[in-house]
Structures are given as C-alpha cells and as structure tokens.
DRENNU-503021 format. One record per residue: chain; x, y, z of N, C-alpha, C in turn. Coordinates in Angstrom, 3 decimals, always signed. Example, Ala and Ser with C-alpha at 12.3 -4.5 7.8 and 13.67 -1.06 7.14 Angstrom:
2
- A	+13.190	-5.690	+7.800	+12.300	-4.500	+7.800	+13.200	-3.300	+7.800
- A	+12.850	-2.250	+7.080	+13.670	-1.060	+7.140	+12.900	+0.030	+7.870
//
This chain:
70
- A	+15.708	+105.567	+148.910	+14.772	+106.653	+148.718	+14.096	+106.498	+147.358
- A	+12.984	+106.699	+147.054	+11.968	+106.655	+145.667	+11.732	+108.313	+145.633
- A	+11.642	+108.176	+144.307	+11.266	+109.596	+143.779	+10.054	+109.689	+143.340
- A	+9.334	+110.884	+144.169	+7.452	+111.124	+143.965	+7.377	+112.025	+143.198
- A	+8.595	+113.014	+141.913	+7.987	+113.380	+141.112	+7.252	+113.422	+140.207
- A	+7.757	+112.332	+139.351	+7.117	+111.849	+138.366	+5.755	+111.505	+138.636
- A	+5.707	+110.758	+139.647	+3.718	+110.706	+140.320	+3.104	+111.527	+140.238
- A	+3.932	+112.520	+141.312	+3.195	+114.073	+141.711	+3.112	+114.998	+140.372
- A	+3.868	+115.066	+139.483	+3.479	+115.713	+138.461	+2.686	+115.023	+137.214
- A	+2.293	+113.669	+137.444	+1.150	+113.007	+136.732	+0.224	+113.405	+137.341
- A	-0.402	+113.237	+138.285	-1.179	+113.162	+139.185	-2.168	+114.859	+139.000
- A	-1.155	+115.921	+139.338	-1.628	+117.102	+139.399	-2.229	+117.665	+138.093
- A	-1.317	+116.891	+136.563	-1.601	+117.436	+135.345	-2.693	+116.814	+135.031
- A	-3.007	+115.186	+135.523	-3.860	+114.409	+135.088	-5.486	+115.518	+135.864
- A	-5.443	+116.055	+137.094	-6.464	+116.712	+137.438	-7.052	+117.704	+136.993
- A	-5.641	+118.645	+136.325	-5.911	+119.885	+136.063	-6.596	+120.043	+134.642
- A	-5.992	+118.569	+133.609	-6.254	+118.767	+132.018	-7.330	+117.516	+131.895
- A	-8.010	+117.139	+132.917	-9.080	+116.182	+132.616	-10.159	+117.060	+131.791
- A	-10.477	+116.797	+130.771	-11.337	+117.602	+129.734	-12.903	+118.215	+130.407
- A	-12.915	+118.914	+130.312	-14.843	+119.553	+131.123	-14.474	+119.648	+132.250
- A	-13.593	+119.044	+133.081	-13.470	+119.417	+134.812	-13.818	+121.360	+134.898
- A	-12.188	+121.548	+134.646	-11.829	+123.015	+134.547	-11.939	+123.621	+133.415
- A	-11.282	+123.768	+132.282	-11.573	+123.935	+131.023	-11.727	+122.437	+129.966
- A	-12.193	+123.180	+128.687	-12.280	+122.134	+127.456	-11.905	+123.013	+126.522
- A	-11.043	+122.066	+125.645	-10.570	+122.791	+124.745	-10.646	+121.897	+123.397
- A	-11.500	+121.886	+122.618	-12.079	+123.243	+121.778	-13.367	+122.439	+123.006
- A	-13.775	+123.760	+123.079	-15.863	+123.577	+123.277	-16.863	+123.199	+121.773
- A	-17.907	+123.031	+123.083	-18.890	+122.899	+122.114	-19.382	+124.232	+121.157
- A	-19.483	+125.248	+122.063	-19.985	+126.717	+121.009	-19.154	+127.234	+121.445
- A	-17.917	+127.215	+122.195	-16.957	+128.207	+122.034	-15.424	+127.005	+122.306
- A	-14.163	+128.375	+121.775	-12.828	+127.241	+121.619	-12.347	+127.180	+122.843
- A	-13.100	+127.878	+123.996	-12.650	+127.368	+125.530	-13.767	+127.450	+126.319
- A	-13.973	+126.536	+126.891	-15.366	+126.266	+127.877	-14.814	+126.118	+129.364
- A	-15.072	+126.718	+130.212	-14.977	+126.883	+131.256	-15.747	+125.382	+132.350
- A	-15.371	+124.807	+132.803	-16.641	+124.115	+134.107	-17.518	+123.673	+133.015
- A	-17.707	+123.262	+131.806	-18.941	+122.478	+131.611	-19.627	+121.372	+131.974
- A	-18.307	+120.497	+132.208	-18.446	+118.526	+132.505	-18.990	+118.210	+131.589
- A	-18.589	+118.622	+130.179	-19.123	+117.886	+129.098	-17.405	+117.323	+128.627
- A	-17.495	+116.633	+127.650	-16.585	+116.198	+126.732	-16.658	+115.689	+125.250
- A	-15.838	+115.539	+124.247	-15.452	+114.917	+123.059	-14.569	+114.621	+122.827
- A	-14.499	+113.915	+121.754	-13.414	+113.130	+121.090	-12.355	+113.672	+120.945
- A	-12.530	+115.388	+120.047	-11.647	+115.857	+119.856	-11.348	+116.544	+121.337
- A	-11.928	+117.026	+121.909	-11.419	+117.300	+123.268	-10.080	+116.441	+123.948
- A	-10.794	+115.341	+124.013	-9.950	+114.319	+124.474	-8.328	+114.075	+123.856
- A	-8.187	+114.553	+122.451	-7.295	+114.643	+121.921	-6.288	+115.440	+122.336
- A	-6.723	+116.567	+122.158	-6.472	+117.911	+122.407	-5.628	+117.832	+123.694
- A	-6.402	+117.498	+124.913	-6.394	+117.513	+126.366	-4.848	+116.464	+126.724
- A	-4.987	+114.918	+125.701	-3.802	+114.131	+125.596	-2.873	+114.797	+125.215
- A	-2.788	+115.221	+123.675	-1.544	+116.041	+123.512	-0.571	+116.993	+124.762
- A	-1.351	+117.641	+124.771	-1.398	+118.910	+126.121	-0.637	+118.515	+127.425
- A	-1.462	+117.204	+127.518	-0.551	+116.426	+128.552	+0.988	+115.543	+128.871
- A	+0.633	+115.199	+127.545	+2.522	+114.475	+127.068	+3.462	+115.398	+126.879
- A	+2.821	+116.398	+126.456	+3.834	+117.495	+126.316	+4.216	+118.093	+127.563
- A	+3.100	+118.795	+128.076	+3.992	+119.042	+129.957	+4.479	+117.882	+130.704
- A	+4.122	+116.850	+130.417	+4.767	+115.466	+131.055	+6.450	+115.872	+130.791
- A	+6.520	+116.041	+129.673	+7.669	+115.738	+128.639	+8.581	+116.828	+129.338
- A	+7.805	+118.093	+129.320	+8.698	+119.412	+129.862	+8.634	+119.174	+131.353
- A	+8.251	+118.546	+132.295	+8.406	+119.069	+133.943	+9.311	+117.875	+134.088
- A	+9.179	+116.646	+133.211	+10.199	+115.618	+133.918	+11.465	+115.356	+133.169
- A	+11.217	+115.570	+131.591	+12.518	+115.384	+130.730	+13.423	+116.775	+130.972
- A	+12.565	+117.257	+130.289	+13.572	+118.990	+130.409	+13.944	+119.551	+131.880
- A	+13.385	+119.655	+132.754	+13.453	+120.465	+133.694	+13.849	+119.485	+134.524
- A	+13.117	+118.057	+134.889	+13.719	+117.546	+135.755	+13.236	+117.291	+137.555
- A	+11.992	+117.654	+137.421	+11.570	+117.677	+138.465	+11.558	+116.032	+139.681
- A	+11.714	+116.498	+140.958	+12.187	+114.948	+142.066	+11.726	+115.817	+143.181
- A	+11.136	+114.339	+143.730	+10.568	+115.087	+145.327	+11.389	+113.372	+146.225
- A	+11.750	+113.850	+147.317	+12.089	+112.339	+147.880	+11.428	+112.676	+148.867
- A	+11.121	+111.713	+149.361	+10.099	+111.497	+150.756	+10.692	+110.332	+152.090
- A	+11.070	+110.914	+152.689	+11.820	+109.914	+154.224	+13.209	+110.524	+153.788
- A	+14.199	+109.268	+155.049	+15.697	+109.978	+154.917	+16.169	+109.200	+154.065
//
C-alpha cells in the first residue's frame, strides 16, 4: 500500500496558496487582495513560507495518510 497523503496535502495547499489565484498576501494597495492574478516577489515569499509551514503541521505534527486499494 502507498500513502497519498503527503501528495494530497501538497497538492491541495499548493492550489489554495498559489499567490493571486485566491488571495495575495501582502497586495499591491492593500495587505490582502482577493482574486487579483497578479503577483510579487514578496508575495511569493510570503505565500512559500505559509506553505512549509502547513506542510510541516498536516504531515509532521498531525500526521496525516490516506491509503488507496487493499
């Protein structure tokens, strides 16, 4: 059996914290932008951090596993 957590919780965070998709954090004229599809540098930063860190908490700390077949 292989374990699809670690995927599945890349996968979903990588969608949700892609910078300008859904939010950006900092914006351009404001420190949260909603739907723009813009991006920056520091965005991009921001958005990485953000991400290693829930990486860090759903698979180190908590522990998350999905198995798939018998």
């Amino acid at each position: 059996m292989s374990d699809w957590g670690p995927v599945f919780v890349a996968v979903v965070l990588f969608i949700l914290l892609t910078p300008g998709l859904l939010i950006q954090v900092p914006g351009h004229h404001r420190f949260i932008e909603f739907g723009n599809f813009h991006t920056s540098g520091v965005s991009i930063l921001v958005h990485s951090i953000i991400y290693f860190a829930l990486s860090c908490i759903f698979l180190l700390a908590i522990g998350v596993h999905m198995s798939i077949g018998s």
